[in-house]
C-alpha atoms as a printed R data frame, in Angstrom:
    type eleno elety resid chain resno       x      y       z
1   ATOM     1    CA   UNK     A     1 -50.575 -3.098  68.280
2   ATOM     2    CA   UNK     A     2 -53.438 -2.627  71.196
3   ATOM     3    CA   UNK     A     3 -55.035 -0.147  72.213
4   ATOM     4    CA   UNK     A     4 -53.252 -0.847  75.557
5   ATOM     5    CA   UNK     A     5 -49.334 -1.095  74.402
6   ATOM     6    CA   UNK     A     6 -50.460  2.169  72.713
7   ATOM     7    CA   UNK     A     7 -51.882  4.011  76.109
8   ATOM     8    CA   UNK     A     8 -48.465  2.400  77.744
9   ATOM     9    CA   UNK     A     9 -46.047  3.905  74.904
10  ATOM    10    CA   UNK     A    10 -47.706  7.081  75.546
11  ATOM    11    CA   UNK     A    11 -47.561  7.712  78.777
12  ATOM    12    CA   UNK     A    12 -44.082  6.400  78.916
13  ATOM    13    CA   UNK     A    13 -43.101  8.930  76.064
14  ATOM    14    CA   UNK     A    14 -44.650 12.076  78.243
15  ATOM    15    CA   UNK     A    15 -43.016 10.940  81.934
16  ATOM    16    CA   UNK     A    16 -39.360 10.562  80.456
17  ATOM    17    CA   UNK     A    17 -39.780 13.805  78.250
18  ATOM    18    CA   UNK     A    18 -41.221 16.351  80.911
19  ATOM    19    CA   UNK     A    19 -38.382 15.501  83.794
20  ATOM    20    CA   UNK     A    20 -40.199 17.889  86.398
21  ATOM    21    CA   UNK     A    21 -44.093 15.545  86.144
22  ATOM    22    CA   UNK     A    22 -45.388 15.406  89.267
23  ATOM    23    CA   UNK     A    23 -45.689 11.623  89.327
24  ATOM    24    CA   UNK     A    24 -47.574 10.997  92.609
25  ATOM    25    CA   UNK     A    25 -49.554 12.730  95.322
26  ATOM    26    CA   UNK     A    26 -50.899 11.870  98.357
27  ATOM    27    CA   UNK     A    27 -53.221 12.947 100.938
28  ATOM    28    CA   UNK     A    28 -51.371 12.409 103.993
29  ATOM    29    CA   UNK     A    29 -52.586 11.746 108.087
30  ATOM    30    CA   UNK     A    30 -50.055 13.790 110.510
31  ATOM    31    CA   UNK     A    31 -49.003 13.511 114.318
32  ATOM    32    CA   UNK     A    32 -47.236 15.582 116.332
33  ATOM    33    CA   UNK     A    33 -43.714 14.448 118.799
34  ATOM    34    CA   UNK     A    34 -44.088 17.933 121.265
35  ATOM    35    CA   UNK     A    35 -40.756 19.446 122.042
36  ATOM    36    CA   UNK     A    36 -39.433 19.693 125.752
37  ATOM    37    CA   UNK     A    37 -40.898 22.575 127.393
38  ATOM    38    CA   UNK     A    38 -39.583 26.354 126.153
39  ATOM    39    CA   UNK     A    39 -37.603 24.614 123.156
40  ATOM    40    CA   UNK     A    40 -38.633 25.889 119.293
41  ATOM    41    CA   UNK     A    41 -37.579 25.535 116.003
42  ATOM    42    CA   UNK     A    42 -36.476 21.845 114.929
43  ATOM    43    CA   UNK     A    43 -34.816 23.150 111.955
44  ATOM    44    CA   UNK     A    44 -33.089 19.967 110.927
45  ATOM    45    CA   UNK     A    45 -33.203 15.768 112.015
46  ATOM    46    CA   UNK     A    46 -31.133 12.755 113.053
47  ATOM    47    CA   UNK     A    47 -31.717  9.344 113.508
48  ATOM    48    CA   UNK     A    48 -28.891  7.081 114.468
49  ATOM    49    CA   UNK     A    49 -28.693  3.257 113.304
50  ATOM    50    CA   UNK     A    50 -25.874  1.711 114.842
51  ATOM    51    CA   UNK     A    51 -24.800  1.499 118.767
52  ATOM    52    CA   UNK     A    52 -26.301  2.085 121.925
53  ATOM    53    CA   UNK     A    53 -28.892  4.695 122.806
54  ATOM    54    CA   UNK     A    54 -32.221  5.838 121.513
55  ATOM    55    CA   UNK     A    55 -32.386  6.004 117.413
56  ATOM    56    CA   UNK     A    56 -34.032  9.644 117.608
57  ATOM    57    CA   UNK     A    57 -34.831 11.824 115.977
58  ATOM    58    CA   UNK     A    58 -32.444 13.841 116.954
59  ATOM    59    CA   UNK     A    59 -32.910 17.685 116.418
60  ATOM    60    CA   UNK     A    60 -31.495 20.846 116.766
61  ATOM    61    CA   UNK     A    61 -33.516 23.779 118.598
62  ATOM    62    CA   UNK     A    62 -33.250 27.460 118.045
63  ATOM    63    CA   UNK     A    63 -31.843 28.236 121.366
64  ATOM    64    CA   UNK     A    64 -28.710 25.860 120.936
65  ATOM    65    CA   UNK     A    65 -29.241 23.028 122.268
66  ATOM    66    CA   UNK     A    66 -29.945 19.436 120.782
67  ATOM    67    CA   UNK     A    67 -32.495 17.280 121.898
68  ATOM    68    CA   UNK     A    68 -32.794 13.541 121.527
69  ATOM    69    CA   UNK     A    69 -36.514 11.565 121.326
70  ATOM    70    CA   UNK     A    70 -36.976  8.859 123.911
71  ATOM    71    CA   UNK     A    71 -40.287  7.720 122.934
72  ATOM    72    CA   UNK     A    72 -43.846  8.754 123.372
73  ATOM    73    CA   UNK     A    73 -43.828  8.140 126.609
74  ATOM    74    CA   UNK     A    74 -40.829 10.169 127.592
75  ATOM    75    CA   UNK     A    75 -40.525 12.608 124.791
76  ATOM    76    CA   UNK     A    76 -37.505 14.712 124.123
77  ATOM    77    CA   UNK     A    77 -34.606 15.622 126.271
78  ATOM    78    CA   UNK     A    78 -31.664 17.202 126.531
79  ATOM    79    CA   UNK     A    79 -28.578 15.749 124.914
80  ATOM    80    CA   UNK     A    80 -26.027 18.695 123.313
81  ATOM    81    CA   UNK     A    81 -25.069 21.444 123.052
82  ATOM    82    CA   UNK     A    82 -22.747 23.689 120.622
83  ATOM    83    CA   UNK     A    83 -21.487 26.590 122.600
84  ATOM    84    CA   UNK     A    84 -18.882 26.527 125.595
85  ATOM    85    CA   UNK     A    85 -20.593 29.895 126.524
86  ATOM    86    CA   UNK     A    86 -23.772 28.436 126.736
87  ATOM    87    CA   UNK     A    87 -26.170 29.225 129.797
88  ATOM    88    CA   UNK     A    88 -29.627 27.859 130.702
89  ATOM    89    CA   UNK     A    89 -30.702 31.125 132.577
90  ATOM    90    CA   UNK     A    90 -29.400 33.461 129.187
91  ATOM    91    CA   UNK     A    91 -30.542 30.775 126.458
92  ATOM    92    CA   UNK     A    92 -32.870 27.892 127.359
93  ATOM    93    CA   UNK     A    93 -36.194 29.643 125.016
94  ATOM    94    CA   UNK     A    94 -34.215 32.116 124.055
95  ATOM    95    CA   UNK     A    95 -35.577 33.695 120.362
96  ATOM    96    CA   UNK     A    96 -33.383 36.803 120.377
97  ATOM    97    CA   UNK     A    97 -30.621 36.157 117.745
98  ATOM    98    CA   UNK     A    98 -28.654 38.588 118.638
99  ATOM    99    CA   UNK     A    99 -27.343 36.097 121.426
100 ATOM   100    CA   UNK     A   100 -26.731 33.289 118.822
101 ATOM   101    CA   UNK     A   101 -22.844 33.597 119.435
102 ATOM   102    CA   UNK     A   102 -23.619 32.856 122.818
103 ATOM   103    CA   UNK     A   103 -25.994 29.987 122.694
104 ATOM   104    CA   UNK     A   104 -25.484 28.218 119.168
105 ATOM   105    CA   UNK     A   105 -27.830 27.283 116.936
106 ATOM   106    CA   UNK     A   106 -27.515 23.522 115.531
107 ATOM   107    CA   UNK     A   107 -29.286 23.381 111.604
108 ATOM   108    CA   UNK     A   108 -27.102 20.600 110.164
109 ATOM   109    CA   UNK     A   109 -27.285 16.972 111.989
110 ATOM   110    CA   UNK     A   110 -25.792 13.825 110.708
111 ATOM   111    CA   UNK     A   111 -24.227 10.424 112.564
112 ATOM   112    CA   UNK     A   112 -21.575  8.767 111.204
113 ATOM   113    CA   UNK     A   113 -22.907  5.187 112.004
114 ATOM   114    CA   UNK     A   114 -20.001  3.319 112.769
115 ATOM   115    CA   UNK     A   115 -18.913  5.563 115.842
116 ATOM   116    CA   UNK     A   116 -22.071  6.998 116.768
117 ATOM   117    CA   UNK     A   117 -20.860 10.268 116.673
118 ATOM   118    CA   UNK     A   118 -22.798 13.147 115.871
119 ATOM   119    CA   UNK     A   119 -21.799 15.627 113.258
120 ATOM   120    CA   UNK     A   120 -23.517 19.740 113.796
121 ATOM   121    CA   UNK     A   121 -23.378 22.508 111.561
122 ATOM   122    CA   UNK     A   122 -24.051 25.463 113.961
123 ATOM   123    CA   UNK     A   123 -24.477 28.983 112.391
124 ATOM   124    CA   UNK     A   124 -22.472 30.414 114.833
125 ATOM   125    CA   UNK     A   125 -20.092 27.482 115.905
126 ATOM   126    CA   UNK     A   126 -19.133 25.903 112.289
127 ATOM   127    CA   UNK     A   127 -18.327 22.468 112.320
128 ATOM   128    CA   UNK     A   128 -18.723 20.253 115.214
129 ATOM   129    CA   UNK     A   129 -19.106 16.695 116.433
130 ATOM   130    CA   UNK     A   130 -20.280 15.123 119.673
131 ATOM   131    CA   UNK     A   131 -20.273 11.892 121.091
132 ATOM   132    CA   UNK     A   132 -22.825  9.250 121.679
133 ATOM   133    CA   UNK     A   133 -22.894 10.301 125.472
134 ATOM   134    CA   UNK     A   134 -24.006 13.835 124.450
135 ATOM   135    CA   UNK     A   135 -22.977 17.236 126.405
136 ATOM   136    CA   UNK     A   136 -20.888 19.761 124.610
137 ATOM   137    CA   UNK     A   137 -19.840 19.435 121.206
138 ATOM   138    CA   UNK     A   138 -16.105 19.747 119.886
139 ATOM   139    CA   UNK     A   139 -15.469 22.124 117.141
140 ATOM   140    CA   UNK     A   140 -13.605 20.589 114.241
141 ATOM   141    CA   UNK     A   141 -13.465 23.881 111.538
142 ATOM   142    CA   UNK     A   142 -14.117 27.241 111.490
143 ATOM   143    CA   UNK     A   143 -12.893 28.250 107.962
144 ATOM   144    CA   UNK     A   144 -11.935 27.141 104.696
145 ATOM   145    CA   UNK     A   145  -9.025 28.206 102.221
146 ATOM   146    CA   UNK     A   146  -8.542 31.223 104.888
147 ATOM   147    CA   UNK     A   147 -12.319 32.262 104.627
148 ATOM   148    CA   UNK     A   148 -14.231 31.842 107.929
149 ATOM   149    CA   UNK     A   149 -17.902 30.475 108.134
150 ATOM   150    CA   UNK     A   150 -20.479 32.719 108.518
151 ATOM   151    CA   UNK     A   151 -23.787 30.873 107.961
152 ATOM   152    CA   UNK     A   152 -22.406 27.300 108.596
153 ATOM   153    CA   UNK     A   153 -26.010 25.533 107.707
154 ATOM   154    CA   UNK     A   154 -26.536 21.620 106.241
155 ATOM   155    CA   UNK     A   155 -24.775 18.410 106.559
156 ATOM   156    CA   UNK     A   156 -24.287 15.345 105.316
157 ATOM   157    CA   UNK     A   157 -22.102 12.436 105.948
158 ATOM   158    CA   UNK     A   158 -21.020  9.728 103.499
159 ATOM   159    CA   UNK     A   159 -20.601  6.598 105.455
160 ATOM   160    CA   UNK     A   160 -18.756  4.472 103.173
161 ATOM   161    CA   UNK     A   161 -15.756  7.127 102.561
162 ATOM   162    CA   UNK     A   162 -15.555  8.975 105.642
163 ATOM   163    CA   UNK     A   163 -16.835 12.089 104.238
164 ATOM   164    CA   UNK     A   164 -18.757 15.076 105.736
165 ATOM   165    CA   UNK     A   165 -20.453 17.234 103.491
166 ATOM   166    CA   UNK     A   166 -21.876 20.734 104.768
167 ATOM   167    CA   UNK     A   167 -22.291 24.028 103.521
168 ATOM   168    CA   UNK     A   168 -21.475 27.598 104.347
169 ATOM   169    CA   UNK     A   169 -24.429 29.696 103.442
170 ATOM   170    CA   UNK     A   170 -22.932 32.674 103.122
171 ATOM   171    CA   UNK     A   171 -19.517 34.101 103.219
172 ATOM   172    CA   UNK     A   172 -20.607 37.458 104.188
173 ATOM   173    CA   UNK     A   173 -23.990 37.294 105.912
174 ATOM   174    CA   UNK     A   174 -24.699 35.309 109.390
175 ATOM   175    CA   UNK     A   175 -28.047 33.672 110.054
176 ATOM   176    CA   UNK     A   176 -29.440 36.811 111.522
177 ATOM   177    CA   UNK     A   177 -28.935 39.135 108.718
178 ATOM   178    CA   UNK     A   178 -30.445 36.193 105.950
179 ATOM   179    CA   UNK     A   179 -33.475 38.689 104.814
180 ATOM   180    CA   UNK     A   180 -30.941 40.915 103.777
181 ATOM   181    CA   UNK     A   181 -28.822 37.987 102.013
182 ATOM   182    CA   UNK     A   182 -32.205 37.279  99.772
183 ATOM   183    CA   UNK     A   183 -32.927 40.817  99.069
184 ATOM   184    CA   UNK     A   184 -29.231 41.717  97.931
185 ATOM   185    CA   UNK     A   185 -28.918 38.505  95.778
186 ATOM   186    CA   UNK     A   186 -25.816 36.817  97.993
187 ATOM   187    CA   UNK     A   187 -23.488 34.321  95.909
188 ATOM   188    CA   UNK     A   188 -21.004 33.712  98.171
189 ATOM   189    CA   UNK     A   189 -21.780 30.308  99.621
190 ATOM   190    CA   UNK     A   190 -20.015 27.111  99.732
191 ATOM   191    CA   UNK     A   191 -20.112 23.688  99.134
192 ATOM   192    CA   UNK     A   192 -17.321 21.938 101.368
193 ATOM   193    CA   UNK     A   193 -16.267 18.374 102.807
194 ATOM   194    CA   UNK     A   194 -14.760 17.286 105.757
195 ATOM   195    CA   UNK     A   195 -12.467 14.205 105.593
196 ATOM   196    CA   UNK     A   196 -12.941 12.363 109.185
197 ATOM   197    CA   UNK     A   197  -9.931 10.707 108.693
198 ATOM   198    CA   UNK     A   198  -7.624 13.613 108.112
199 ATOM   199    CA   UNK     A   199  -9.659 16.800 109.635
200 ATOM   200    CA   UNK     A   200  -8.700 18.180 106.113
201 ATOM   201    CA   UNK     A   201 -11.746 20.749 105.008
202 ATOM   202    CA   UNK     A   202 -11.748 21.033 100.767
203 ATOM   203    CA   UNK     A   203 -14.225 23.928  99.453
204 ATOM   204    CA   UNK     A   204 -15.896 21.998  96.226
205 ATOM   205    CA   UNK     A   205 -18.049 24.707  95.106
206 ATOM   206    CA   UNK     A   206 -18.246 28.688  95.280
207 ATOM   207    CA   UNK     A   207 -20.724 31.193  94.139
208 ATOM   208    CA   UNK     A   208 -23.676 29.715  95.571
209 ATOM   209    CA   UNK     A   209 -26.862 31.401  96.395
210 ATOM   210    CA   UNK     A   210 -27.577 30.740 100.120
211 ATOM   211    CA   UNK     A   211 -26.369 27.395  99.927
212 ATOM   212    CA   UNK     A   212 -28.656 25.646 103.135
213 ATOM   213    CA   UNK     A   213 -28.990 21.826 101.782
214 ATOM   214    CA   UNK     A   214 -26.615 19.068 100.918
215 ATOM   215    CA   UNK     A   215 -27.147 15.539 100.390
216 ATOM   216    CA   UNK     A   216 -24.703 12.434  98.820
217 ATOM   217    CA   UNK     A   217 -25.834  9.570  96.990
218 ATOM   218    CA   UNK     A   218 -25.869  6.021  98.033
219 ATOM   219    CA   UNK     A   219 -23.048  5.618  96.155
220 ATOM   220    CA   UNK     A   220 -21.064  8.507  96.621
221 ATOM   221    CA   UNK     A   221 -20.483  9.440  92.999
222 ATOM   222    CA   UNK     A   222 -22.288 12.721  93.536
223 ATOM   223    CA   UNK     A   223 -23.947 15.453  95.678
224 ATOM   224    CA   UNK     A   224 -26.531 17.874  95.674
225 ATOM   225    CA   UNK     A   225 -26.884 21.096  97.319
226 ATOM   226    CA   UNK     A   226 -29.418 23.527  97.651
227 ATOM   227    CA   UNK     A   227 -29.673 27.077  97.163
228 ATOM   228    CA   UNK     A   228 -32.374 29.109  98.758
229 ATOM   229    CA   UNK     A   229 -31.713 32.133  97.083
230 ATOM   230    CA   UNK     A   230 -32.079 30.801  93.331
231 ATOM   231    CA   UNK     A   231 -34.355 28.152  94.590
232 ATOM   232    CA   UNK     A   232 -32.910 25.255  93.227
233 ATOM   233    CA   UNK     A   233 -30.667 21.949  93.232
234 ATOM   234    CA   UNK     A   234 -27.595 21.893  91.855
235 ATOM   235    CA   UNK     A   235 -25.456 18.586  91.465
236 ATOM   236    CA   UNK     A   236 -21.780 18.120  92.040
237 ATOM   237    CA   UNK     A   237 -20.008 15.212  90.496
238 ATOM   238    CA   UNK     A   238 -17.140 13.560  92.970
239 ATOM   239    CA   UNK     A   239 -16.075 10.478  90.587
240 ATOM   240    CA   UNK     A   240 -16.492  9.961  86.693
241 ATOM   241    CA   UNK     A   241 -15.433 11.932  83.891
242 ATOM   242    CA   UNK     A   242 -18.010 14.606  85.069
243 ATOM   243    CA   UNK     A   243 -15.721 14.794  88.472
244 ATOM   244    CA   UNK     A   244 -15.297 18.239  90.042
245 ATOM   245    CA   UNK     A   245 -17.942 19.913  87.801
246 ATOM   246    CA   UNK     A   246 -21.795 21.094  89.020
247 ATOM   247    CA   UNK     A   247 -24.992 21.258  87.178
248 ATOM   248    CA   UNK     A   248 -27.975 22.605  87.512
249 ATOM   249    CA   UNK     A   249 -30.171 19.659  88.307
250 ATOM   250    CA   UNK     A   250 -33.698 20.953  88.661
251 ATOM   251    CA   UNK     A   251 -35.081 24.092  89.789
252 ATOM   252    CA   UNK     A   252 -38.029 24.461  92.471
253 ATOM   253    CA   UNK     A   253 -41.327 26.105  92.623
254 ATOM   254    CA   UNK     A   254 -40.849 27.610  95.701
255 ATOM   255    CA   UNK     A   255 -38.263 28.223  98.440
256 ATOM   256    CA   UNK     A   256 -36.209 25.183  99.422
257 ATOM   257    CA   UNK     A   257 -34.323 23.956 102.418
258 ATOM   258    CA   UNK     A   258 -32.583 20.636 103.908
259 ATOM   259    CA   UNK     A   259 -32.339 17.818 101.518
260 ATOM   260    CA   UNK     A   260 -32.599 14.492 102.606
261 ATOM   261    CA   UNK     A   261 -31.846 10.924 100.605
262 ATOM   262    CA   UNK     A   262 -33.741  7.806 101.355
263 ATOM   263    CA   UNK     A   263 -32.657  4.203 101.947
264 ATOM   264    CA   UNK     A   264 -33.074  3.233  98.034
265 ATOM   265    CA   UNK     A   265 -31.527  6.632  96.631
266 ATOM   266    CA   UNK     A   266 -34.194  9.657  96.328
267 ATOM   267    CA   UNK     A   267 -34.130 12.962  97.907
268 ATOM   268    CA   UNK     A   268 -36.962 14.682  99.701
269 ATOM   269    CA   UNK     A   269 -36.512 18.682  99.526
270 ATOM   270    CA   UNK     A   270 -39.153 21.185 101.749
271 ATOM   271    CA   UNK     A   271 -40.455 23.964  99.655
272 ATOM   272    CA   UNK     A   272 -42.324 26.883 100.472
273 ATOM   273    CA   UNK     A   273 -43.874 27.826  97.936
274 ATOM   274    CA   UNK     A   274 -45.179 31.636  98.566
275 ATOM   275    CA   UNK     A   275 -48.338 32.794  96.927
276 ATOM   276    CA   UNK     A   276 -51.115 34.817  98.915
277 ATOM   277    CA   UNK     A   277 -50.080 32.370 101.425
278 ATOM   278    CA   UNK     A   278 -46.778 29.915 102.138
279 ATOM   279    CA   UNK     A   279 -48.166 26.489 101.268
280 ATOM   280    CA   UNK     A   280 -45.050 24.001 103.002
281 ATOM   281    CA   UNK     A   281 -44.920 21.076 100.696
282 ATOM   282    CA   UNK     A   282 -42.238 17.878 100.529
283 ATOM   283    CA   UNK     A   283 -41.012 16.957  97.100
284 ATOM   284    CA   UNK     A   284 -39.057 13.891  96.099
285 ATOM   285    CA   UNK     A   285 -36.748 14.051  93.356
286 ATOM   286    CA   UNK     A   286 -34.118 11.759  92.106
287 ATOM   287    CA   UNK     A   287 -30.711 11.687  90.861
288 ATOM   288    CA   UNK     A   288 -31.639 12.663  87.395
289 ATOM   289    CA   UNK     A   289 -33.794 15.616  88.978
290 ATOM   290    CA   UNK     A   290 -37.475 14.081  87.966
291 ATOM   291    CA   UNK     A   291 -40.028 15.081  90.547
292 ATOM   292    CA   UNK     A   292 -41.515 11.745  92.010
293 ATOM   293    CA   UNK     A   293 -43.788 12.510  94.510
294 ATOM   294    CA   UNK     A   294 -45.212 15.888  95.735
295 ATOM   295    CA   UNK     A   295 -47.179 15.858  99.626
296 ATOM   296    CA   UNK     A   296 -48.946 18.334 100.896
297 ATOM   297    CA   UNK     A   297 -48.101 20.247 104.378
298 ATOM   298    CA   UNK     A   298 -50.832 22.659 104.963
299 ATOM   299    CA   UNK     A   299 -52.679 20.599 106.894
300 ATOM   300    CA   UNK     A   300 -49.666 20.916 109.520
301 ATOM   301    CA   UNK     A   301 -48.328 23.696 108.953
302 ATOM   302    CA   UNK     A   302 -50.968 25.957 107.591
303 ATOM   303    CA   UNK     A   303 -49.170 29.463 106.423
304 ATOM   304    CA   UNK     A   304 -45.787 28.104 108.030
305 ATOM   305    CA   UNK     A   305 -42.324 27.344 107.006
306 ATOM   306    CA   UNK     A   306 -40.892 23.940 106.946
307 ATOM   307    CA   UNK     A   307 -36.974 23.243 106.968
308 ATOM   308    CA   UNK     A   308 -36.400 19.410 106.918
309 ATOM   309    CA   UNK     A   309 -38.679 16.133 105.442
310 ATOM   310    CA   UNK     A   310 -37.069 12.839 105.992
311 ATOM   311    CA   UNK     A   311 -38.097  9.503 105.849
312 ATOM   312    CA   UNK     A   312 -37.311  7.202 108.185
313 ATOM   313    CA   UNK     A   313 -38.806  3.402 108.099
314 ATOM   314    CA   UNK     A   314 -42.052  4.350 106.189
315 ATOM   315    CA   UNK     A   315 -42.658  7.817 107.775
316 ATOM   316    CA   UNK     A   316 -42.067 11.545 106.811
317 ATOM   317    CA   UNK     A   317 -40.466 13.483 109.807
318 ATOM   318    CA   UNK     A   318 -40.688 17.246 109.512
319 ATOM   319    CA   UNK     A   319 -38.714 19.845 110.668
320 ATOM   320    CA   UNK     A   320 -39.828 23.373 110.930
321 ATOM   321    CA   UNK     A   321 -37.723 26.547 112.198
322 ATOM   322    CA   UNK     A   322 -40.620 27.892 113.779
323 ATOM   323    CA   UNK     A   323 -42.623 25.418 115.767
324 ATOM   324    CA   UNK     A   324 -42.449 23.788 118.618
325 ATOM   325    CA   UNK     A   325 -43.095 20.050 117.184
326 ATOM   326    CA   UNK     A   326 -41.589 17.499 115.172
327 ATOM   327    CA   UNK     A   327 -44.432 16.390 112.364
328 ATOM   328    CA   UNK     A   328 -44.463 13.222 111.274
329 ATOM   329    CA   UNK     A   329 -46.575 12.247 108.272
330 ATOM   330    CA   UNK     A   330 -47.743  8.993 107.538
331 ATOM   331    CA   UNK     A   331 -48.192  8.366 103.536
């Protein structure tokens, strides 16, 4: 045997027995896609593939409304918005959440390709969809099993069986009060799916620690959800003999948020990982719950939080519940 097959065997041996290896990272070059005037806090993103009508992203903003990227030239406008209450003298820039009832505030976006339409989990509003043409949203659930939302927060949609998956961060504690949720050790979120066939809403999961991220596989055989408060992934089998059952798939080194698959089948999570300072970082992970990749945010968002990394056709996008870009990271 070479020396070489010998260096190969080896470092084969330590990446398959230490699942969590970091097994890439990168120093990354950023831009900036500025938000229409007044609007903050792109918590989550959309891009559409299918139909008419710019591909996005698409992203939520903290005073309710949704805006839609028309290209550098244009930048974002206007194009939903979640509450039938909603008024641009009381909300448009609005940071007070104490009028979140009132305005809505979009964290969850998916499209279900073949229609165009837009699914929204709104903290405030629950479930919702709106179509291609924009304007306000319809709300499709409010509760589950009797339980209301409080905390309705991520989204995901399974294209192939008609399947929306979101979570319910909290039984007990709305988006305003989610300080308190952390400090108090919450369990009471959800895991649920929405069949857009039927309307039917299933809860798949309960106990869950501020459950804000949920993501299905290519194949739909499985999903993963987050939970902020025990800062980890957890996965949820939906076919096999493991169907119906959760494990705990990986835990984080920070504070996690949205979760995001890519064309061939990995996730990208956004952890904040708190020391003296936050240092925002994007992590891939796959199905098995190795860490793949690791990129740095700082650069960005130096001492900031980041809610969202997705990658769409080569790029990261990044969302952030504080600032008033979308980053985009080129790796």
């Amino acid at each position: 045997m070479t020396l070489a097959t010998v260096v190969m065997i080896s470092l084969f041996v330590i990446l398959f027995s230490f699942p969590s290896i970091v097994l890439c990272n990168v120093t990354p070059s950023f831009d900036r896609l500025p938000l229409s005037p007044n609007a903050r806090g792109p918590e989550a993103l959309a891009f559409k593939s299918l139909g008419r009508g710019p591909r996005g992203p698409y992203t939520g903003v903290e005073d309710g409304r949704i805006l839609q990227y028309l290209g550098p030239s244009a930048g974002f406008r206007d194009f939903a918005f979640t509450s039938p209450n909603r008024s641009n003298t009381a909300c448009d820039s609005n940071t007070n959440q104490s009028l979140g009832p009132v305005c809505g505030r979009p964290l969850g976006l998916g499209f279900y390709f073949l229609t165009s339409d837009l699914y929204i989990a709104d903290a405030y509003r629950g479930l919702l969809v709106v179509g291609q043409n924009g304007g306000l949203a319809n709300q499709l659930a409010i509760s589950a099993d009797g339980v209301p939302f409080r905390f309705a927060n991520a989204l995901d949609v399974d294209q192939r069986n008609k399947i929306v998956y979101f979570t319910d961060a909290s039984s007990v504690y709305p988006q305003s009060a989610i300080d308190e949720a952390l400090a108090r050790g919450d369990a009471t979120g959800r895991l649920l799916k929405y069949d857009i066939r039927t309307g039917q809403v299933t809860v798949l999961l309960r106990g869950l620690q501020l459950a804000n991220g949920a993501a299905v596989s290519r194949d739909g055989s499985f999903v993963l959800v987050i939970e902020l408060g025990a800062r980890r992934v957890q996965k949820y089998w939906l076919r096999g003999r493991r169907a119906n059952t959760a494990e705990i798939l990986v835990t984080l080194p920070g504070s996690p948020d949205n979760i995001k698959r890519t064309l061939v089948g990995d996730f990208w999570v956004p952890v904040n990982i708190n020391t003296t300072t936050i240092r925002p970082t994007g992590i891939k992970i796959n199905g098995l719950g190795r860490i793949l990749q690791t990129v740095p945010l700082d650069a960005l968002y130096n001492n900031k939080l980041v809610s969202e990394v997705q990658e769409y056709r080569g790029e990261l996008y990044i969302g952030s519940n504080t600032e008033t870009f979308v980053g985009v990271v080129n790796i």
